[in-house]
Every structure is written in structure tokens, then in C-alpha cells.
N, C-alpha and C positions, 0 to 999 in steps of 0.2 A: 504493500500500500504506500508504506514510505517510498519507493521508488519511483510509484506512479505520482505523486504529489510533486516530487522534485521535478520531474520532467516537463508537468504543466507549470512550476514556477519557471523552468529557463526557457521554456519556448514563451508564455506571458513579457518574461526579462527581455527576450530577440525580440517580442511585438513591439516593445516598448522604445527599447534605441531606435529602430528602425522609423518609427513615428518621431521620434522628436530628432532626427535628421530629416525626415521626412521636412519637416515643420521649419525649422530652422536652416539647413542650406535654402541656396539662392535657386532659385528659377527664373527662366525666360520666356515670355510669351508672345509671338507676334501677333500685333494687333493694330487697331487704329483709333488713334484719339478720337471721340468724336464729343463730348464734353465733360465739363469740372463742376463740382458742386463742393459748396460749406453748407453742413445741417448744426444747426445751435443744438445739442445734447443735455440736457436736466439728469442727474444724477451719479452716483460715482460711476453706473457701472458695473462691468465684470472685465479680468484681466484679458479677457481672449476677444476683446472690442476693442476696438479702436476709441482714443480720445483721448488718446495721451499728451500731457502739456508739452509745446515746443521746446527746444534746448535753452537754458535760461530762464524760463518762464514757472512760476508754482502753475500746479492743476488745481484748478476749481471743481466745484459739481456742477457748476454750467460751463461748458466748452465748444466751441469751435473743433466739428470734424469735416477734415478735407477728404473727396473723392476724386477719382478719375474715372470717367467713366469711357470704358472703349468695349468694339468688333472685334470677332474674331473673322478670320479669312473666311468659315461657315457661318457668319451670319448672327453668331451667337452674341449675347451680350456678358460684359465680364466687367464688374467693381470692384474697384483699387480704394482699399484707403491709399490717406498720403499723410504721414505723420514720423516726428524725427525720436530715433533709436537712442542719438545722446550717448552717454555715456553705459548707461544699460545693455542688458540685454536683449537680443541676440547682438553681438560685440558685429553692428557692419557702423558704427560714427557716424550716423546720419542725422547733420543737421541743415540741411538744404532743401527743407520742407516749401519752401517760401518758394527756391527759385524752379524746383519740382514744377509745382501747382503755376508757376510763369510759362515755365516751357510748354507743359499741357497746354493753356488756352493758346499760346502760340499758335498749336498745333492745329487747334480747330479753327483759328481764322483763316489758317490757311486750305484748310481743306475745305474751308465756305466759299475761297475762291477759285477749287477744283483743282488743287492739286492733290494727288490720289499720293498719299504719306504714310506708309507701312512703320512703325517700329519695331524694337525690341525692348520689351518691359522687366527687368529685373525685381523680380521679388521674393519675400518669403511669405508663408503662413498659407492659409487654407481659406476656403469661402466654402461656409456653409452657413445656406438661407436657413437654418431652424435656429442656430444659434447665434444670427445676423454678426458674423466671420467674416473676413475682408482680408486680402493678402494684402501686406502693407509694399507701397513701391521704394523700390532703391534707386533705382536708373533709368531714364528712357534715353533710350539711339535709336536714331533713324538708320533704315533697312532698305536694302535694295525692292523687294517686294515682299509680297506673302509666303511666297516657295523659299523663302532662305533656311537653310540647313544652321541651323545654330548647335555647336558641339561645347559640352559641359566641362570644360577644359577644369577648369577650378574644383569644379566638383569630385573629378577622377581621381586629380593628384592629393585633395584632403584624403579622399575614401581611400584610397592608395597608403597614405601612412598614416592616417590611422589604423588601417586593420592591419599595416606592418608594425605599428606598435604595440599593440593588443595582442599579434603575435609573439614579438620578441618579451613582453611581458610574462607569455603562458610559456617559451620556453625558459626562461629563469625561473617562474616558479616551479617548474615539473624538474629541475636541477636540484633547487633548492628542497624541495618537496622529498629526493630521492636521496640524497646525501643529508640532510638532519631531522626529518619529520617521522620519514618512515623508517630507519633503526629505531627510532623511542617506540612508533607504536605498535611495532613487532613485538620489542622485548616487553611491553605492556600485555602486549596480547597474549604472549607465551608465558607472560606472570600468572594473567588471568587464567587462562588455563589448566596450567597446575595445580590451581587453589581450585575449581573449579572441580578437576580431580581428587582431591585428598580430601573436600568436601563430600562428592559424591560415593568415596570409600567407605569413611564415617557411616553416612548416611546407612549405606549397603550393610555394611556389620552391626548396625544399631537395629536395623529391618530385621536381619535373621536373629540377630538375641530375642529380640521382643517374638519373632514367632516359635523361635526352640521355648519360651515361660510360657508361651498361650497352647503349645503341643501338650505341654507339664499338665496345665491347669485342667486342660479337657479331661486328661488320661486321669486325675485326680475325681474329678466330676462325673465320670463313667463308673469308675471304679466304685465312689462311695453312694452315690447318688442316682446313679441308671442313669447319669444327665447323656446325652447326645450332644 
């Protein structure tokens, strides 16, 4: 049972990393600006909303949140907050909120005057409408079209050493592990055992005394008493 418990905690633990890299590296989306919004926000909140105070600035429980609102090449619609990272987490120092949300309208004046303006949207975090989720923007670059192949350079080489460090971790502990963990817990083992044994002797020769008196006592009890 204990084994089957441990297996659902390290496969839960792999769901776990996986989502909060999920969550945290950067993605890129090509899309098209096509408007920006500020909605005035009443209240503090939950941490996985956007309406975090600019870099410098305290947060109120009324704030100022900024969107970007764009296309996808199918037509789809996709909301951006736009708000700065600061000093916090996730560590990308984004305090360029302001010139962000410039560049965005930029974009759509010029697409009011028919110029057909693909980007690429760097962001993190997730959009989900039941828990009104917003991926927050890092970067917009203009793109040659929609068909652009955009390759995760950044992302390869983090996931690349990290999971070479996580390696090199698992072999110094499985070193360390076999050269001072496991002599102790052999020789623990092998103590256990022993005692284990000279307990279960005891045991054995105290079992047959007590049945050699209970043999006595019948033999006793037949004898004077007809007992069975």
C-alpha cells in the first residue's frame, strides 16, 4: 500500500513542476493587435488576477488593469493583461508597462490605416475564463506574417540545464547515498535482525515450556478427575 501511495505522491510531485514551468517560462504567440483596454478593478482580489501595482507605485483595492486585446491567425480572440513583474516574481524585471500598452495602441492605429501587422507576443501564465486568468505580456515584435516558425531557443537551453542539474544532483546523491547511508543501514538492518532472532528463540522455548506444564496438567486432570 505504502508503495502504491509513494508512486501517486511522485507522479502528483512531476504534475506539479511541470505546471509551474508550464506557468512561469515565456511563450510566444503570433497575433494581431487589434485593441487596449484599462478596466478600474474594486477589490484586492486573488493572486492569479491581474492588478498588480506598477513598479514604484503601492496597490490599492481600487486599480487600474491594463489589456491587450488581439487575433489569432484562426480568427480566434486572445486577452493579454499588461502589468509590470518589478522586482517579484516570476524574476523577467518588467517594468515597461506604460511603454507596452504605447506600443499596443500604436499598433492598432496603424492597422486602422490597413497595414496588415502580425506580431510576436511574449508571455507567461495561462487564460482561463472561469477563473478570469490572463497571461501577462512581456514583449511585443513585429513579425514577418502569421506563418512565422518561432523556435523556443531560451526555453530549450533553461530545460536543458536544468534537468542536467537535477541530474548531476541524483548522481551525487546515489554516490553519497552508497558510500555513507547504506553501510549504516545494512548494519542497522543486520542488528535488527539478530534481535529479531534471539527474540523469536525466547519466544519458541517459552511456547514449548508452557505446552510441556499444560501436557503435565491434562495428564494430572485425566488421571484424578476423568477431566479430558
Amino acid at each position: 500500500m505504502f508503495r502504491h501511495i509513494g508512486i501517486v505522491a511522485k507522479i502528483f510531485l512531476f504534475l506539479g513542476v511541470l505546471a509551474f514551468l508550464h506557468y512561469n517560462l515565456p511563450d510566444r504567440d503570433i497575433v494581431k493587435v487589434v485593441g487596449t483596454d484599462v478596466k478600474r478593478m474594486d477589490g484586492a482580489g486573488s493572486f492569479w488576477q491581474c492588478g498588480g501595482a506598477d513598479a514604484g507605485t503601492e496597490r490599492r483595492e481600487s486599480r487600474d488593469v491594463r489589456y491587450i486585446n488581439t487575433v489569432r491567425p484562426n480568427g480566434s480572440v486572445m486577452i493579454y493583461c499588461n502589468e509590470d513583474t518589478g522586482w517579484g516574481w516570476p524574476p523577467y524585471f518588467k517594468f515597461d508597462t506604460s511603454d507596452l500598452a504605447g506600443q499596443a495602441d500604436d499598433l492598432v492605429n496603424r492597422d486602422a490605416k490597413g497595414e496588415d501587422i502580425w506580431v510576436a507576443v511574449s508571455h507567461y501564465g495561462w487564460r482561463i475564463r472561469f477563473f478570469t486568468m490572463h497571461p501577462n505580456v512581456i514583449s511585443i515584435k513585429e513579425v514577418d506574417g502569421p506563418n512565422v516558425r518561432l523556435i523556443p531557443w531560451f526555453n530549450i537551453v533553461f530545460l536543458t540545464v536544468l534537468f542536467g542539474f537535477f541530474f548531476w544532483l541524483w548522481w551525487k546523491w546515489r554516490g553519497f547515498r552508497k558510500a555513507r547511508i547504506d553501510p549504516v543501514t545494512e548494519k542497522i538492518g543486520a542488528g535488527v535482525e539478530s534481535a529479531v532472532d534471539k527474540v523469536s528463540g525466547t519466544v519458541s522455548d517459552a511456547t514449548s515450556g508452557v505446552r510441556n506444564k499444560d501436557s503435565a496438567f491434562r495428564r494430572f486432570m485425566r488421571r484424578y478427575f476423568g477431566s479430558r
